[in-house]
C-alpha positions as CSV (number, residue, x, y, z in Angstrom):
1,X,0.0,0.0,0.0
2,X,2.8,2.5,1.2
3,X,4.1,1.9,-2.5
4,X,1.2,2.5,-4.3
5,X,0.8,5.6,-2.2
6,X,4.5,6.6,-2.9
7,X,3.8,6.3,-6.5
8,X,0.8,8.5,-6.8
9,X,2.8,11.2,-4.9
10,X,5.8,11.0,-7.3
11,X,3.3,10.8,-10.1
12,X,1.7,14.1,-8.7
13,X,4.8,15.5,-8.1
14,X,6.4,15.2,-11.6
15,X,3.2,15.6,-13.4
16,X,3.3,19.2,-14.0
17,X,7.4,18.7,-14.8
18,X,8.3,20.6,-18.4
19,X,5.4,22.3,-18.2
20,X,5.0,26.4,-18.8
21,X,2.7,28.9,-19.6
22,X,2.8,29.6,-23.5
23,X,2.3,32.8,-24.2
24,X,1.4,33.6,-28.2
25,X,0.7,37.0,-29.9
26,X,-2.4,37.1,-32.3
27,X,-5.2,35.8,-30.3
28,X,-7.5,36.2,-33.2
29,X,-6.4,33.0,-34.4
30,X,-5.7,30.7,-32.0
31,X,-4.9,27.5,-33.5
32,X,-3.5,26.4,-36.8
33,X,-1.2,29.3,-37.0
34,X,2.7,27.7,-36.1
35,X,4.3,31.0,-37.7
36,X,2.9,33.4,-35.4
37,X,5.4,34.7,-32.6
38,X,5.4,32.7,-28.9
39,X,7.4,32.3,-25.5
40,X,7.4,30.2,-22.6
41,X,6.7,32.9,-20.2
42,X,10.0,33.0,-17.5
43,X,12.0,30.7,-20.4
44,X,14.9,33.4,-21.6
45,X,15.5,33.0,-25.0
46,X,13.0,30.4,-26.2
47,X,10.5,31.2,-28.6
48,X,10.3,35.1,-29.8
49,X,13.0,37.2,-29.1
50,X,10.8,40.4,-30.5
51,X,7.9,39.5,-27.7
52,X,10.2,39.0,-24.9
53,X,11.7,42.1,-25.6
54,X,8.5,44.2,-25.7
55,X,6.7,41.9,-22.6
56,X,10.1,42.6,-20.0
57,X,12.4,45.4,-21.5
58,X,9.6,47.3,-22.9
59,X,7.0,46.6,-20.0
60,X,4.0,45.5,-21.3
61,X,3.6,42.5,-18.9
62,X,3.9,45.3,-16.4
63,X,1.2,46.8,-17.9
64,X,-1.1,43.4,-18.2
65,X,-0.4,42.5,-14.2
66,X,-1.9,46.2,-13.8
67,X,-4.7,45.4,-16.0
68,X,-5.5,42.2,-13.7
69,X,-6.1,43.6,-11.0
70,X,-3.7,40.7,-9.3
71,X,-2.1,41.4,-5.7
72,X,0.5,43.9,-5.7
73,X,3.0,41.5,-4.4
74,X,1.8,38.5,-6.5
75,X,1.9,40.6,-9.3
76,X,5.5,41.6,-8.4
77,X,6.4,37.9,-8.1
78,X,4.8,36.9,-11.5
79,X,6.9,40.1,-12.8
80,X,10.4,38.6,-11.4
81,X,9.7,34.8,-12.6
82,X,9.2,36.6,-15.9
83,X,11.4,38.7,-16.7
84,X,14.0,38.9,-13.6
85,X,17.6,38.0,-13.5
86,X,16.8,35.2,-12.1
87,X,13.7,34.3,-14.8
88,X,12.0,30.6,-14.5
89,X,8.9,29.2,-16.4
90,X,8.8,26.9,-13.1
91,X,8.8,29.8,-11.3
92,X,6.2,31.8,-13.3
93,X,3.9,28.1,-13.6
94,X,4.1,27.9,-9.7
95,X,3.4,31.5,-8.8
96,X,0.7,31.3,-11.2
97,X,-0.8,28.0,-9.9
98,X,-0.5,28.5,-6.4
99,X,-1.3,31.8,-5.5
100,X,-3.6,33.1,-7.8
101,X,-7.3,32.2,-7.4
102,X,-8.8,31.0,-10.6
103,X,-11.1,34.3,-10.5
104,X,-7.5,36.5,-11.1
105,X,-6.2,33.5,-13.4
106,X,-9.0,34.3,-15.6
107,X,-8.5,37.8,-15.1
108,X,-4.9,37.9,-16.3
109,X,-5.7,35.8,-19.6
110,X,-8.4,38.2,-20.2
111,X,-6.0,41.2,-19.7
112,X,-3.4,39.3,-21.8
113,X,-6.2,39.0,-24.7
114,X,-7.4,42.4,-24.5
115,X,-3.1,43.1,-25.7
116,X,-3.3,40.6,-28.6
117,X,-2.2,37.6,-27.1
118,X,-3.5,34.1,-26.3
119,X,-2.4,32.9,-22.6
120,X,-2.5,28.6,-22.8
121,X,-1.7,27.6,-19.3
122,X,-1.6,23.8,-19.9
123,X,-3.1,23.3,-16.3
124,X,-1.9,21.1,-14.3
């Protein structure tokens, strides 16, 4: 039993492993579309160069976290794990999953949306 039940704790455990928040500009057309620009949010240098640019160095995600309406210090985190010398997709995935309600989830995909982007969270 104490196997089993170690199992489905390591199963839970690494079942959100690899995982990020994809982040891809054009919401209009969601799918079908593998030219369009896209980053694994808190992932340096993977994906668009051009979007990263604008979201951290530019400070639109700034402006989107505003938009939300999240926690000042949430926001602030999600902020860091984004764009921060220290910048993690695990980091962004586990603010983003742990300390945000799903009301503000929802909130910041919709604020993400209303800057031309699609927000796919791949929940875990």
């Amino acid at each position: 039993m104490k196997k089993v039940l170690l199992g489905w704790l390591l199963l839970g455990l690494f079942a959100c492993g690899g995982r990020g928040v994809y982040l891809y500009q054009e919401s209009a057309n969601p799918y079908g579309n593998t030219d369009r620009p896209w980053v694994i949010i808190g992932a340096k240098g993977v994906g668009s160069e051009s979007l990263e640019k604008r979201l951290c160095k530019e400070g639109e995600l700034r402006e989107i976290l505003k938009e939300a309406r999240l926690p000042e210090k949430t926001a602030r985190k999600l902020l860091e794990a984004a764009c921060g010398p220290k910048a993690s997709a695990e980091g962004f995935l586990t603010i983003y999953y742990e300390e945000l309600a799903p009301e503000a989830r929802d909130r910041l995909k919709r604020a993400f949306e209303r800057h031309g982007y699609t927000l796919n969270d791949y929940g875990c």
